[in-house]
C-alpha positions in Angstrom: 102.3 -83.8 21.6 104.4 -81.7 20.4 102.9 -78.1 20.0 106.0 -76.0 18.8 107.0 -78.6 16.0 103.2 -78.6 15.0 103.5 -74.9 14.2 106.8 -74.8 11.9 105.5 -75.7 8.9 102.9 -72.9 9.3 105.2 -70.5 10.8 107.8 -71.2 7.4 105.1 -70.4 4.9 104.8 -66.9 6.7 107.5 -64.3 6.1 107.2 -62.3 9.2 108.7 -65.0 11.1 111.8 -65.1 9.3 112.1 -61.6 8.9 110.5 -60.3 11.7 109.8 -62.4 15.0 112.7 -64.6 14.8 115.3 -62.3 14.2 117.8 -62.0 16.8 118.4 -63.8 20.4 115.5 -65.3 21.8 113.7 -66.5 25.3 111.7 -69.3 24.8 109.4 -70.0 28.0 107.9 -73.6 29.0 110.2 -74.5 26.0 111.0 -78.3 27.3 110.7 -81.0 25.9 109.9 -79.5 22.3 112.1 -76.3 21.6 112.1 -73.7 19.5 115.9 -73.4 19.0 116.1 -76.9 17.7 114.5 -75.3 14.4 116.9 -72.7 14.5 118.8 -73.3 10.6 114.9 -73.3 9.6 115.0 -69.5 10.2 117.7 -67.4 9.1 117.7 -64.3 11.2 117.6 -66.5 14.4 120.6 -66.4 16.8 120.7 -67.6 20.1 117.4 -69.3 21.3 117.4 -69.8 25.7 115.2 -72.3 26.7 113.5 -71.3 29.9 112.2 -74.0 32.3 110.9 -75.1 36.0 114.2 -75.7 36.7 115.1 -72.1 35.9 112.6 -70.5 37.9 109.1 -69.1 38.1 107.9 -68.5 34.6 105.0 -66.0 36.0 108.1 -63.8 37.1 111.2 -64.7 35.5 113.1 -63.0 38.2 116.9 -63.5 36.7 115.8 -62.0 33.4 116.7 -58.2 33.1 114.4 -56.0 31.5 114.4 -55.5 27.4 117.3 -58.3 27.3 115.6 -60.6 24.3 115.0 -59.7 21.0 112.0 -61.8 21.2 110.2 -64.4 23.8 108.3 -67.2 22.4 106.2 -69.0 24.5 104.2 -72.7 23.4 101.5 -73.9 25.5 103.0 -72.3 29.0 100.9 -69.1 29.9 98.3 -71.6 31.3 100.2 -73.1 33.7 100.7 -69.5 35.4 98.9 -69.4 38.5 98.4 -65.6 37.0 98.7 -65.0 33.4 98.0 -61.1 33.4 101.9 -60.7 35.7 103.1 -63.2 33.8 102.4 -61.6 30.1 103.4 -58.4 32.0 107.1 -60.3 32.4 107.0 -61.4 29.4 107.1 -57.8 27.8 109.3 -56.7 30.4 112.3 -58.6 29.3 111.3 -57.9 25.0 113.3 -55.2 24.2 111.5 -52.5 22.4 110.6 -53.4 18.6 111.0 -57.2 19.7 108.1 -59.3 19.5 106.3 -61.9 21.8 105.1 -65.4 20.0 103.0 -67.5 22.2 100.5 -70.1 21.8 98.3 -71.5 24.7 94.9 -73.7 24.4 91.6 -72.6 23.2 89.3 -73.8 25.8 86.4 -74.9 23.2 88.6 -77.0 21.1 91.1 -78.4 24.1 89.0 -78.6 27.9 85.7 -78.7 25.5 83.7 -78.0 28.4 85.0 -79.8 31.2 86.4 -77.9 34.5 88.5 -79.0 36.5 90.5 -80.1 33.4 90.8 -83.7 32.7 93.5 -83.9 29.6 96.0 -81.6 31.9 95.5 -81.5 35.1 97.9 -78.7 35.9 96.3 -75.9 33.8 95.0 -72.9 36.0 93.0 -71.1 33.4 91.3 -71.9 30.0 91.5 -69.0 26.9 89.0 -67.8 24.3 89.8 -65.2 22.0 86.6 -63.2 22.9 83.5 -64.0 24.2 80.7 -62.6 26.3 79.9 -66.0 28.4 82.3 -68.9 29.2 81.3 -72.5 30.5 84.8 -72.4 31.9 85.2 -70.7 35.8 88.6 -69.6 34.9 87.7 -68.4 31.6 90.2 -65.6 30.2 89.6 -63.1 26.9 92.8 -63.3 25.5 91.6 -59.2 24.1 91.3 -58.8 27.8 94.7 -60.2 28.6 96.2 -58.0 26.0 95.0 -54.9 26.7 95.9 -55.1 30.2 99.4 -54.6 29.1 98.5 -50.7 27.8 99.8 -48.8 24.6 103.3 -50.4 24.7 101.9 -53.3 23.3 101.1 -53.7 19.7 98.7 -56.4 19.1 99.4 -57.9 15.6 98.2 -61.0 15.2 95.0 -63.2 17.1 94.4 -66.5 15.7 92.7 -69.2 16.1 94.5 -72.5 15.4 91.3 -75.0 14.2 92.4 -75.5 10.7 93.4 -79.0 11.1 90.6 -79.2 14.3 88.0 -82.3 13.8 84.6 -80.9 15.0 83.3 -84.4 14.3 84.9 -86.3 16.7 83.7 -86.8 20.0 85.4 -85.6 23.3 89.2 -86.1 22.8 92.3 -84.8 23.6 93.4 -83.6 19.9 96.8 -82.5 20.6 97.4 -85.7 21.0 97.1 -86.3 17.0 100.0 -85.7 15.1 98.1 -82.3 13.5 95.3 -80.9 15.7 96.7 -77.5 17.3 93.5 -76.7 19.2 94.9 -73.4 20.1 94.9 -69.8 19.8 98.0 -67.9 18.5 99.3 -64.7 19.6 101.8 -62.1 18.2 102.4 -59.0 20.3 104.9 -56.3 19.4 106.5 -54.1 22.0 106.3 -50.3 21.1 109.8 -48.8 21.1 110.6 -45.2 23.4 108.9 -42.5 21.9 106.0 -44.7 19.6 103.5 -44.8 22.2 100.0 -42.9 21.3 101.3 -42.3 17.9 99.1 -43.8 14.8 101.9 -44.7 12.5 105.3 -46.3 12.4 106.5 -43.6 9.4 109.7 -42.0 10.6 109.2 -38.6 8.2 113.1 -38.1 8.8 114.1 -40.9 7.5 116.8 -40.6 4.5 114.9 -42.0 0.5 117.4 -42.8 -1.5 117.7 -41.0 -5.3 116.4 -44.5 -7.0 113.4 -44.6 -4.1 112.3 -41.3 -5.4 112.2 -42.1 -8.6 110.2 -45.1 -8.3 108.0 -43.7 -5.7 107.0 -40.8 -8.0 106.8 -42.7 -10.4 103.6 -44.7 -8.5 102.4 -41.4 -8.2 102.6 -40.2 -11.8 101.1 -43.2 -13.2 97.8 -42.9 -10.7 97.6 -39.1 -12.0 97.9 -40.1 -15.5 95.4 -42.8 -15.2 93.1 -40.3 -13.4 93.6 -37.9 -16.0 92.9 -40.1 -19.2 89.4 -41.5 -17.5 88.5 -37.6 -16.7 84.9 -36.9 -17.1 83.9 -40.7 -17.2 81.7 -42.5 -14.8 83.3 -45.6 -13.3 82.3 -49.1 -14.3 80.0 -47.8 -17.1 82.1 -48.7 -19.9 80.9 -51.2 -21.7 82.9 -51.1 -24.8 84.2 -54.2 -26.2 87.7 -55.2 -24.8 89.8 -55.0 -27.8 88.5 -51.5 -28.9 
């Protein structure tokens, strides 16, 4: 079915897509026949949206795409299909610019293959994805933590989800995509660490310029947690048992 218009309605209620993942000109891989920049009005910050397919070339490489040219890459039920998905997330990050963000969702094999290898409901997957596991039914079984990590410190995992919510566990063996709202996937949101950020542990740029009404309101956070600390000084917490009104 179609797995990027499943995830819109999700995607809207969360304000880091609009002002944060889709911001800016965007690569959208494997994005036939259900693309992302059909959506486009549906997020504000979004400008240009290419849709990358087999008739532009080899997704695991993406050989015409010059490095840190996309603001962000979104990918929807693609990364599979790569005969090796560790090069091809490596690609992927290659052609983010730094601070830009990569979006992708791909299968989780419990809820999609459910056990069955070779794959029946899509024959042309190469690999099946958990989010973590120690053991796998699955020959081609991936960690998606594994996959991650494998691209080093400039990559920023942010997000790992698993997409079940609208899953039927009671059903038996079915293809649930199939459904107007199963997902059966796993969701990832990587963010590419910009020059300089690598091995740090915090995004706080101490040079940055506060303005005068920042200060004030800042402080002010600050003043109010010392007063309150002040007026409860020399009483144990959660021992006050007074009545509420007093």
């Amino acid at each position: 079915m179609k797995e990027c218009s499943k995830s819109i309605s999700r995607r809207m209620r969360d304000p880091n897509f609009i002002n944060k993942y889709f911001v800016g000109d965007g690569l959208d891989i494997g994005g036939l026949p259900d693309p992302l920049s059909i959506y486009s009005e549906l997020f504000c910050q979004m400008n240009k949206v290419r849709t990358w397919d087999w008739e532009d070339g080899d997704a695991q490489f993406l050989e015409s795409v010059q490095e840190g040219e996309f603001d962000f890459v979104h990918s929807s039920h693609c990364l599979e299909h790569l005969i090796d998905p560790f090069v091809g997330l490596a690609n992927w990050l290659r052609v983010t610019k730094p601070g830009g963000y990569i979006i992708i969702t791909l299968p989780d094999e419990d809820l999609y293959e459910q056990g069955k290898w070779p794959p029946s409901f899509n024959k042309d997957h190469k690999n099946t994805f958990t989010i973590h596991k120690k053991d796998s039914w699955s020959p081609k079984s991936i960690n998606i933590i594994d996959l991650v990590t494998h691209l080093g410190d400039g990559a920023e995992i942010l997000k790992l989800e698993l997409l079940n919510s609208n899953y039927r566990y009671a059903l038996p063996r079915y293809d649930q995509t199939l459904t107007p709202v199963a997902e059966c996937g796993i969701e990832i949101i990587i963010r590419k660490r910009q020059i300089g950020e690598t091995g740090i542990t915090s995004l706080r740029n101490p040079n940055n310029e506060v303005s005068e009404e920042m200060k004030i309101h800042l402080n002010q956070y600050t003043d109010d947690m010392a007063m309150m600390k002040s007026s409860n000084n020399g009483k144990m917490p959660f021992k006050n048992k007074d009545d509420i009104n007093s």
